[in-house]
N, C-alpha and C positions, 0 to 999 in steps of 0.2 A: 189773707192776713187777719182777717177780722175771727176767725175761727182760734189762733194763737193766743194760750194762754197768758199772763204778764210775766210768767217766768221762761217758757216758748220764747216768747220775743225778746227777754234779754236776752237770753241763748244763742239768738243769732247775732247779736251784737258782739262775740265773747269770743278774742283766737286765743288758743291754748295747746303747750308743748307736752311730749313726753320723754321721761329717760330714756329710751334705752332704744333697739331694734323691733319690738314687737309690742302692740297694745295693752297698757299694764292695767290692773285692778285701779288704782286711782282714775283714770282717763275713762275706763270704763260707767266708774260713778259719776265723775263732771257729765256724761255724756246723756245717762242714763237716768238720775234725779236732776241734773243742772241743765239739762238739754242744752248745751254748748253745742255750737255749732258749724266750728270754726278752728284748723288747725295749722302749729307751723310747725315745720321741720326744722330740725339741725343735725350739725356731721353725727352726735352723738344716735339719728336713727337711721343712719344711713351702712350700710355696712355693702352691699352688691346693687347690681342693675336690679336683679330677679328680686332680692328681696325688697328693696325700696318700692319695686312695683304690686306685690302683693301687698305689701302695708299700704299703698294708698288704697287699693283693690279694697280692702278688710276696713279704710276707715270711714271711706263711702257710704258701705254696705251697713257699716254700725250707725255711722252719724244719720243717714236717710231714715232706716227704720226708727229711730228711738226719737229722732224730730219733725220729721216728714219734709227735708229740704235735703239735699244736697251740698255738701261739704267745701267751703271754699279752702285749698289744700293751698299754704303757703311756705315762702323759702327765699332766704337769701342768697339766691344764685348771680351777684354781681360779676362776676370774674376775676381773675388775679388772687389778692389774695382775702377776698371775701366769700369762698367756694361752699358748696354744702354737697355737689354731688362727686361719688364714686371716681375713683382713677380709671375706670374700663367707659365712664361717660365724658364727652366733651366738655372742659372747665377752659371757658376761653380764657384768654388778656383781661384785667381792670382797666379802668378808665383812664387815668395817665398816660397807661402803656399803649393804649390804642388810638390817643391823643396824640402821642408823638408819632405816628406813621404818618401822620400830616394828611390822611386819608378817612374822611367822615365816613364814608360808604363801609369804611372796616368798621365801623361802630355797626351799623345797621346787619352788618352779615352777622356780627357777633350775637345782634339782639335774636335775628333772626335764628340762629343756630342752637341757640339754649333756647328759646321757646318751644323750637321741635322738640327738643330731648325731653323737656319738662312736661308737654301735655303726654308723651308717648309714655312717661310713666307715671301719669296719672297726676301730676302736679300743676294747676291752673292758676296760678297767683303768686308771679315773683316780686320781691321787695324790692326791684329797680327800677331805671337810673338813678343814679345819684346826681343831684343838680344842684349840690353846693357848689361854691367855687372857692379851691384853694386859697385865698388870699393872706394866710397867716402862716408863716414855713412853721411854727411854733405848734399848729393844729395835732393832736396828737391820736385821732380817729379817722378822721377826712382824708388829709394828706393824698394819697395815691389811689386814695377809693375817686376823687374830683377829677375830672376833662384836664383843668389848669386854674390858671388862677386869674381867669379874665370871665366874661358875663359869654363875650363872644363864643371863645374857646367852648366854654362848657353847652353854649346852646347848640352850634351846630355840630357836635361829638351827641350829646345827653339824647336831642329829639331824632336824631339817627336812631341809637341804641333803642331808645321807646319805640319807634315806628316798627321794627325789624319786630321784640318783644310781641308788640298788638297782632301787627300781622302775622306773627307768627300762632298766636290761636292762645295767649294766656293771656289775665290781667295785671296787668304791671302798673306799680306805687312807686311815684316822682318820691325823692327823699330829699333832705329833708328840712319841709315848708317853716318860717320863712327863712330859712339857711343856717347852714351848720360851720361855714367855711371859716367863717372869722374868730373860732372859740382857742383857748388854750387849753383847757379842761374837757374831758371825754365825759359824755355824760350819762355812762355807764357807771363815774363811780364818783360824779360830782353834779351841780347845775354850775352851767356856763351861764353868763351876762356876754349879751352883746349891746352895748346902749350907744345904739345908732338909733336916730330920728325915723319917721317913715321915707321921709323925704329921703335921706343917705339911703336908706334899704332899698328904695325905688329905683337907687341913681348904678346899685350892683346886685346883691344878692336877690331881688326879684326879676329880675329880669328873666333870668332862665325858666323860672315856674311862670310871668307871665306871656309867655313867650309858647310854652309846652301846653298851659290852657287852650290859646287860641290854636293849639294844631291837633284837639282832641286827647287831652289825657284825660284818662279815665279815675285815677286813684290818685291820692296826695298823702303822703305820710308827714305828722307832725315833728316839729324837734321837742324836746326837754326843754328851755331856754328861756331864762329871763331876756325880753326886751323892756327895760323898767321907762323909756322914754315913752313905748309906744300901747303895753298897758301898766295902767297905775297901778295896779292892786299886785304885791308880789306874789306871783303865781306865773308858770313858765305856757310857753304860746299853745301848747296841749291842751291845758286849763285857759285857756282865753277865749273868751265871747269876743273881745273887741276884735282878735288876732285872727280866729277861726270862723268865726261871724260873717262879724263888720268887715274886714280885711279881705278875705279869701273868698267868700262868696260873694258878698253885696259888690264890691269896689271892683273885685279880679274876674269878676260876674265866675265864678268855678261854679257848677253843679254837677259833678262826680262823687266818687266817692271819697270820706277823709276818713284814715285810720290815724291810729295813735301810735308811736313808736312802744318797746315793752315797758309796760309799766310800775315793771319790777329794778328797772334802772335805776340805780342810786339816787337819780335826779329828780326822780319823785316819790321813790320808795321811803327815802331817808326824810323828805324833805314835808311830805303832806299824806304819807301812806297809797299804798297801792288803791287800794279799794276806792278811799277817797279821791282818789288822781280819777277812775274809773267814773264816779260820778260826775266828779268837775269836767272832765273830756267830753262827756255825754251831752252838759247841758252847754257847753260851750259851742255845740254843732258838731263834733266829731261821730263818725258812724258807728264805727268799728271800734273796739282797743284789743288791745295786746296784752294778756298776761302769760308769760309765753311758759312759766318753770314748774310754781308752786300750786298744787293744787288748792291747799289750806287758802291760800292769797286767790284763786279763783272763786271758792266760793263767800271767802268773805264780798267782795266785788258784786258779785251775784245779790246779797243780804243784801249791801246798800243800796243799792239801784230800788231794789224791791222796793226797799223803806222810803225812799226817795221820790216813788211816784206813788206811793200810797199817804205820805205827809204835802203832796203838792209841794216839795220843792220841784220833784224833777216832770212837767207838763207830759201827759201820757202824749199829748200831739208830737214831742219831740221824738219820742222814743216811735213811735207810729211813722214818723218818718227816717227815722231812722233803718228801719225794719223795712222799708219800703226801697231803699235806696240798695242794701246788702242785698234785696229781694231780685233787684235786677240784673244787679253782674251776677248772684247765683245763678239764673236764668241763663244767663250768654255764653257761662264759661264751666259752671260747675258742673249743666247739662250735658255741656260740649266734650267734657273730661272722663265720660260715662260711657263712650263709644268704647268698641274695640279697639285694640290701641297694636304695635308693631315696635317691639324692642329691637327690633335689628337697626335700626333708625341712632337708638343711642350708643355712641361712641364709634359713630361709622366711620368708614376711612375719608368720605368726601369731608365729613367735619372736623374731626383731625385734619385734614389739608385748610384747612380754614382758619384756624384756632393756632396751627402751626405756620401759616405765613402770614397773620398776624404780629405775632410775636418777635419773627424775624424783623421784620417790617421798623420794629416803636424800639430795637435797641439802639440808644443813643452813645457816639464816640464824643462826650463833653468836651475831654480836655486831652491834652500831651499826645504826643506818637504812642500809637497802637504797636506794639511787639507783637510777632504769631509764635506760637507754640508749634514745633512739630513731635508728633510723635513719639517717645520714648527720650525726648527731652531730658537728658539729665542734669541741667542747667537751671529748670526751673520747678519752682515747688508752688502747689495749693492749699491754700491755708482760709481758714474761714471756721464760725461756729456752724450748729444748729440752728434750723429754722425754729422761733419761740413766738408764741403769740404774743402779737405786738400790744395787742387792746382785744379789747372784749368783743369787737366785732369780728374779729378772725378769725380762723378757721383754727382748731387746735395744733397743736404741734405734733409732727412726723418723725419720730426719729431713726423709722428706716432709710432716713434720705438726707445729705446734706452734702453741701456746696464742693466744702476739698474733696471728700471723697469719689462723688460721683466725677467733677475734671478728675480727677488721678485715677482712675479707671477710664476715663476713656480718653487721654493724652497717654497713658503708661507711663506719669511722673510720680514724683512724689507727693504726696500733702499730709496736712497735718491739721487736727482737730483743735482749735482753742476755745477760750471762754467766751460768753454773748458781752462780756464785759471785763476785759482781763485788767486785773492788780498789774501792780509794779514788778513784785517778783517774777508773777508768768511772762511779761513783756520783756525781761530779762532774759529767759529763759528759752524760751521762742528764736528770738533776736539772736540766741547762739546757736540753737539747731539749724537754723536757714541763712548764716552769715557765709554760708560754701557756696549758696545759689546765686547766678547772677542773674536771674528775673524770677521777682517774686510777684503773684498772683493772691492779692485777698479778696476774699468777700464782703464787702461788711453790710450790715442789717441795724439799720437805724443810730448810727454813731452817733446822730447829736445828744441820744440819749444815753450812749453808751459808749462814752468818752475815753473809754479804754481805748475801744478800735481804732483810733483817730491819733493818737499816741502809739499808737505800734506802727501806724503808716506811716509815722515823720520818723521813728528810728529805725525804722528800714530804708528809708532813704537815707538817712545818717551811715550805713553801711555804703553809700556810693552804688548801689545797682538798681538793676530797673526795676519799678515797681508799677505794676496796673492792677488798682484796684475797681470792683464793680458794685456798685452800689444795686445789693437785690430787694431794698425797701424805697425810703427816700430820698429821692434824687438830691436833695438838698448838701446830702451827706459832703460830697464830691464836690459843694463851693470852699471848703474847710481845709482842701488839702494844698502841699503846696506846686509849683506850677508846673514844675518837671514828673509828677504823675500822671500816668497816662489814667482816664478816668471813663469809664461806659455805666452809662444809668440800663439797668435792666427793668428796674420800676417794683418788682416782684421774686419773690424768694419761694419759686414754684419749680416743679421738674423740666415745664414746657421751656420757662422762662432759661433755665440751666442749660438745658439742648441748646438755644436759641445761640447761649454764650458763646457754648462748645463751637457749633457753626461759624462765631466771628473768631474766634480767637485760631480755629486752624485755617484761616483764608478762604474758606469756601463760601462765605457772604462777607458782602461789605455792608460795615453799618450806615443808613441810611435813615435812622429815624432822628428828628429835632424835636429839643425839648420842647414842652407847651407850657412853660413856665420863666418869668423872669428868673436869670441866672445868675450870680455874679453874688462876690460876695459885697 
């Protein structure tokens, strides 16, 4: 380390995205004058098994030579609907959904089953579990990415998932410290306040990360997040010495590693600039950060830091320890990711069988008598939007796939395509195309925010026939409606999760899974 120049060494501190499917001109320069040294993927570079595998292949080979370390290749492979890899690779259940199987050890196969797929193709550093805990149905990020909305729930689900992850041969980041679960604002496109004492944080939202300390976590990702009780100075726990310090290392004795969520997020982009967030993370104790988009935004980052330990604000001891700490998990995981590797592994049938009795597993029968579908049904109709990205943490939107169409291809009934959020008029409209049906089947996808859907469910029932709707986001949706709908939380608005439907509604499984969350309205 001591041979690493001061811009070498920030380099290694520094993860960074690219557009597209294949290594662009920009990333080539971060790489090559900015020696970054440090990558995370999203759906935008993922396009096949083969080629995601050669792009990691090709960013090894670039990142090693032009820094002389090995590349820590990261990805938010959480499951459900936080996915980043390919449909031919195993994209298990989310954490709700495998929460309600009422079965921790499905968490642990889960971890374990995506940490196979991920180092086989070359990707050693996933950005899981999530170890908020739901505790606000209002959360507009968290929600169905959390276990549930207890400390319990989420510990013995979360350190499952992490244990499976470890052993399975990647390094995996607890998210996100000190808890993301109690916000109403996504701090993608705001800073959230949660102004709870230490003492309250201690009594719920720590518990899980100190809980996942003591059973060996290796990575801790920060949140965005004003705690203005527990530091004074406003600046969000990223930016906190007291939070990232004092808090997380001294007090929760952590000595792993701490990265920074991206810090291109509204929450500090908007609020204290990236670059500067980069410094302030740095001196705060954070390892690693994240600028996951802009190149421009990577190397201003780059500038400051430089500037930072050359005016003695920022102690070159920090940053030497810093470099020191990235240096080790390089070592464990980034060497490990180097071997020959075996694609036949991703998206095998034993993991599909895994990922697929999962899922059957966590659908929950909430409320009212279940009706089965047979067959060429012409009594009943499927109705539901597209899947839309809900928040910025999701996975983009598919529009080769959606809820009515795929049940009416595979019942042979009818369905019909509506809005993610229908007017008055289309609700009118609707309401007279399927007023012949006497079981109607919607989907809806986050109603509380999309008050349409929620209003078309009470005038379908206003028709007098049967109505089972499924909630393929937040379970929440289905405490709103009234009591004579039959109601099943799928958790997720995925293809696996739609199979899983398909399975309860023609009687060939019985739904079996409990929610993990208070329910009632």
């Amino acid at each position: 380390m001591n041979k690493l120049s001061l811009r070498e060494k920030i380099g290694q501190l520094i993860v960074t995205g690219f557009p597209g499917p294949e290594i662009t001109d920009d990333l080539n320069r971060l790489i090559t004058e900015y020696k970054i040294g440090n990558i995370i993927l999203f759906s935008h570079n993922v396009q096949s098994v083969n080629q995601l595998s050669r792009l990691c292949t090709e960013l090894q080979e670039r990142i090693t030579e032009q820094t002389g370390q090995p590349a820590l290749i990261s990805i938010d492979q959480e499951g459900g609907r936080v996915t980043r890899l390919p449909d031919e690779a195993t994209n298990v259940p989310g954490a709700m959904a495998i929460a309600s199987t009422g079965r921790p050890e499905n968490a642990y196969a889960a971890g374990r089953t995506t940490a196979r797929e991920l180092r086989e193709l070359g990707i050693n550093f996933n950005l899981a579990p999530v170890l908020d805990i739901n505790n606000n149905k209002q959360n507009p990020v968290i929600n169905v990415r959390s276990y549930g909305d207890t400390a319990e729930t989420v510990e013995e689900y979360g350190l499952q998932m992490l244990r499976g992850l470890q052993e399975g041969g990647v390094l995996a980041s607890i998210k996100h410290f000190p808890g993301h679960g109690d916000t109403a604002v996504d701090s993608h496109l705001g800073l959230p306040v949660i102004d709870k004492s230490l003492e309250q944080l201690e009594e719920l939202e720590l518990k899980p990360f100190r809980r996942a300390i003591e059973c060996g976590a290796e990575c801790i990702t920060t949140a965005h997040i004003l705690f203005p009780t527990v530091e004074k100075e406003q600046i969000p726990a990223t930016m906190s010495k007291t939070i990232i310090t004092d808090l997380l290392k001294q007090k929760l004795g952590y000595s792993g590693l701490v990265i920074s969520d991206c810090l291109e997020m509204e929450a500090i982009q908007k609020f204290y600039g990236t670059a500067k967030g980069a410094v302030g993370a740095i001196k705060a104790g954070v390892h690693m950060v994240f600028v996951s988009h802009t190149p421009k935004l990577v190397m201003e980052a780059v500038h400051q830091l430089e500037q930072a330990v050359l005016s003695g604000e920022l102690p070159m001891k920090i940053v030497d320890e810093a470099v020191e700490k990235v240096m080790y998990y390089k070592n464990k995981y980034a060497g490990a990711s180097q071997v020959e590797r075996d694609l036949s592994i991703v998206g095998c049938a034993a993991h599909r069988r895994v990922a697929e009795e999962i899922s059957l597993e966590s659908i929950c029968h909430v409320r009212g008598e279940l009706k089965l579908v047979e067959t060429g049904d012409r009594g009943t109709i499927f109705i539901g939007s597209y899947p839309y990205r809900s928040d910025m943490a999701s996975s983009s939107v598919n529009h080769s796939f959606s809820f009515p169409e795929t049940m009416g291809q595979a019942f042979n009934t009818a369905h019909l395509l509506i809005d993610i959020n229908p007017a008055e008029h289309e609700i009118h409209e609707v309401v007279e195309q399927v007023k012949s049906y006497s079981h109607i089947v919607i989907g809806l996808y986050n109603g509380r925010e999309n008050q349409g859907q929620l209003k078309l469910v009470h005038r379908l029932k206003e028709l007098g026939v049967n109505v089972t709707a499924v909630a393929l986001g937040r379970p929440y949706d289905l405490e709103l409606l009234e009591d004579d709908v039959c109601g099943l939380a799928a958790f997720e608005y995925t293809p696996l999760a739609v199979k899983s439907i398909i399975s309860i509604l023609n009687g060939s499984v019985k739904p079996s899974g409990k929610i993990s969350i208070a329910f009632g309205n």
